[in-house]
PLY file of the C-alpha trace (Angstrom):
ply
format ascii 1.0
element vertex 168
property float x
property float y
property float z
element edge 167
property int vertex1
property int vertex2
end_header
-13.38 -6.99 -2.89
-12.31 -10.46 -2.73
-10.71 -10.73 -6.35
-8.81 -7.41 -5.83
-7.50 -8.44 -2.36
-6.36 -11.86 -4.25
-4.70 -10.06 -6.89
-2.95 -7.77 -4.70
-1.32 -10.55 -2.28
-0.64 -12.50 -5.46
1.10 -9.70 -6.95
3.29 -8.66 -4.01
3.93 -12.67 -2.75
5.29 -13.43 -6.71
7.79 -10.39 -5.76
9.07 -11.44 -2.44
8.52 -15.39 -2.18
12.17 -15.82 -3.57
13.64 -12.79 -0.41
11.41 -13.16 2.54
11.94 -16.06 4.81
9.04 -17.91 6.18
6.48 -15.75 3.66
3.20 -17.61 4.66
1.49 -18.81 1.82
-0.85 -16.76 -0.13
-4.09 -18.61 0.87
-3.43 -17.65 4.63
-2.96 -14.25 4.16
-6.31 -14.63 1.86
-8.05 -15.62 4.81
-6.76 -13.19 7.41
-8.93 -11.14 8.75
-9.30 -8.33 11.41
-11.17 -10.80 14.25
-8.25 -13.63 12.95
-5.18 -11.87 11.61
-2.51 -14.30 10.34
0.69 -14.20 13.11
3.23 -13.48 11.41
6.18 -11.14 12.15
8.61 -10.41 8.68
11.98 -8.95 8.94
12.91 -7.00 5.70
15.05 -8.63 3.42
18.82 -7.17 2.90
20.03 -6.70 -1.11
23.16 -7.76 -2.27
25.75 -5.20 -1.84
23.27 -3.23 0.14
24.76 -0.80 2.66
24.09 -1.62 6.68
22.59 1.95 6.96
20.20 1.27 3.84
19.30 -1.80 5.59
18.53 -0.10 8.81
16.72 2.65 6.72
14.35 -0.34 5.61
14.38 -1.34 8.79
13.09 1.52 10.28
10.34 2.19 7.87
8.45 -0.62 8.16
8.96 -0.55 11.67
7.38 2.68 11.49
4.48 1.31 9.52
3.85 -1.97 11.34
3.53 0.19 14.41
1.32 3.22 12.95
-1.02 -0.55 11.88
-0.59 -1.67 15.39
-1.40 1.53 17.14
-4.66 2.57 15.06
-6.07 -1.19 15.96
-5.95 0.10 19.93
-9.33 1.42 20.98
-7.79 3.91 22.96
-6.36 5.90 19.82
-7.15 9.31 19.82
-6.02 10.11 16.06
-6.51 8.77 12.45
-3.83 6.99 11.61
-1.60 9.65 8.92
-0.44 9.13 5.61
2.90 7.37 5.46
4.91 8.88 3.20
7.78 6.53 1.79
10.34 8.31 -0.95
14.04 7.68 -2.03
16.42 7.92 -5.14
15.79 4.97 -7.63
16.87 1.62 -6.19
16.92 2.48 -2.46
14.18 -0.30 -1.54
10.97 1.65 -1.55
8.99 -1.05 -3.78
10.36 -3.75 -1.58
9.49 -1.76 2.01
5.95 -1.21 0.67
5.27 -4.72 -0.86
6.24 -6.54 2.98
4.01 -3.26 4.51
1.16 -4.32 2.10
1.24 -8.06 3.10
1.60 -7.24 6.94
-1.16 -4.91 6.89
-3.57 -8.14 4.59
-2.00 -10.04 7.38
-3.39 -8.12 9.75
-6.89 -8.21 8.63
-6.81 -4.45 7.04
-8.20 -4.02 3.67
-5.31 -2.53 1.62
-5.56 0.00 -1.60
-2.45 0.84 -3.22
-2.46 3.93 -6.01
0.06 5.07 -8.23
0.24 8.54 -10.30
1.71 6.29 -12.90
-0.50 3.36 -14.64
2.54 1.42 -15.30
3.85 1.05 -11.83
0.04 0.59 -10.94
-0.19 -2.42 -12.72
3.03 -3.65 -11.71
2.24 -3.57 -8.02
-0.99 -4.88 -8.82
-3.00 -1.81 -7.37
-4.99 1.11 -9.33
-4.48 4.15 -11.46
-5.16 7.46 -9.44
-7.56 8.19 -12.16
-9.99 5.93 -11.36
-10.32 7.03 -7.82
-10.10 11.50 -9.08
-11.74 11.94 -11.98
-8.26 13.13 -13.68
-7.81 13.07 -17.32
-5.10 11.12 -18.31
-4.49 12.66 -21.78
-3.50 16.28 -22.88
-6.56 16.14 -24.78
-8.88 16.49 -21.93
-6.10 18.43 -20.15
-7.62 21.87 -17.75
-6.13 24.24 -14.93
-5.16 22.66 -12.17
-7.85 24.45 -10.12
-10.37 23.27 -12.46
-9.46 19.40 -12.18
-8.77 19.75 -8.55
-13.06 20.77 -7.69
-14.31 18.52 -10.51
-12.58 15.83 -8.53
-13.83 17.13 -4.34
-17.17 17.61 -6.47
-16.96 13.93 -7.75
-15.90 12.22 -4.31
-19.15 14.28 -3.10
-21.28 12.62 -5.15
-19.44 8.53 -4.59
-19.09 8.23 -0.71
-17.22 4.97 -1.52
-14.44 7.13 -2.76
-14.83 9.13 -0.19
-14.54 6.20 2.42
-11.93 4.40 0.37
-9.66 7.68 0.92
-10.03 8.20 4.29
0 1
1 2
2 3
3 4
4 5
5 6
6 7
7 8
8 9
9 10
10 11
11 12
12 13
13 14
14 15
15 16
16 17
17 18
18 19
19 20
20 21
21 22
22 23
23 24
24 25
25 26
26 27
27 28
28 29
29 30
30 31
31 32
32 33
33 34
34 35
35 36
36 37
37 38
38 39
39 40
40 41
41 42
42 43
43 44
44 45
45 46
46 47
47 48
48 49
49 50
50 51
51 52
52 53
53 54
54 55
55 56
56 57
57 58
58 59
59 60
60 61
61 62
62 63
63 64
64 65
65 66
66 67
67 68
68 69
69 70
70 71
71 72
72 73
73 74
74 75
75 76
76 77
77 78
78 79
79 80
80 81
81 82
82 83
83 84
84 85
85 86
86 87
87 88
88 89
89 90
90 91
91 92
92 93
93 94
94 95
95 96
96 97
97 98
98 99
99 100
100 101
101 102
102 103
103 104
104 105
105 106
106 107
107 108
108 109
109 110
110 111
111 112
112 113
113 114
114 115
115 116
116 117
117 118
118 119
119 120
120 121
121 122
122 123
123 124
124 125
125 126
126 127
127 128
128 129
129 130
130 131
131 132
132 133
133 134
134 135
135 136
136 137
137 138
138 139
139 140
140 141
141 142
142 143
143 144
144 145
145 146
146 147
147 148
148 149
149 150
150 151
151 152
152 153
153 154
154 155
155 156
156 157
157 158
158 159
159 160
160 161
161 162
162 163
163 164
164 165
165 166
166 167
């Protein structure tokens, strides 16, 4: 757990040391935890010829996420915090919105999993294939029906309730 948290702050502070002020350094948000999260409060970094309302778009999206973090940390919650859902044309800021979510949520002691469908933007954002969490062949060799894929995997998470966990 500790080398994959490392690798995902390193990944995501090499990507925004050079357009975040004040990005604490990765060794405190290393050591951040849930009983001492690391205080700090980003603002999301405008592009060059970026438009204000893409900016406020950004904006409002991790707003939205640092308060969905903030609100399932209450005791008093009543609900499991839902699945944000971030998407956009090509080059509208999604990567950079979900690399300052990722940190803020380390920062805030939560333990952070990021998948991708595709293994190349996977390893690029330093987090894991979708594969390795489904059982879902990743060749046309193997390839089934849907509908066949889809209960070999619910069968699978049966059977590892770390997967299980790690999804919920």
């Amino acid at each position: 757990e500790e080398d994959r948290k490392r690798s995902l702050v390193v990944t995501m502070h090499h990507h925004l040391q050079e357009i975040v002020p004040n990005l604490p350094s990765v060794e405190q948000f290393i050591a951040s935890s849930l009983d001492q999260p690391l205080i700090w409060n980003p603002t999301m970094p405008n592009a060059p010829l970026q438009s204000q309302q893409s900016a406020m778009e950004q904006t409002r999206a991790f707003n939205t996420f640092a308060q969905v973090l903030q609100d399932y940390k209450q005791p008093s919650r009543k609900y499991n915090v839902p699945f944000l859902v971030l998407a956009g044309p090509p080059g509208s800021g999604k990567t950079t919105v979900l690399q300052l979510a990722t940190l803020y949520a380390i920062a805030r002691g939560f333990t952070v999993t990021l998948m991708s469908i595709t293994s190349e933007r996977a390893r690029t954002l330093g987090g894991t294939h979708v594969h390795i969490v489904f059982p879902i062949p990743v060749n046309n060799a193997t390839s089934q029906h849907p509908q066949i894929t889809a209960r070999h995997c619910i069968n699978s998470l049966h059977r590892d309730p770390a997967k299980l966990v790690l999804l919920q």
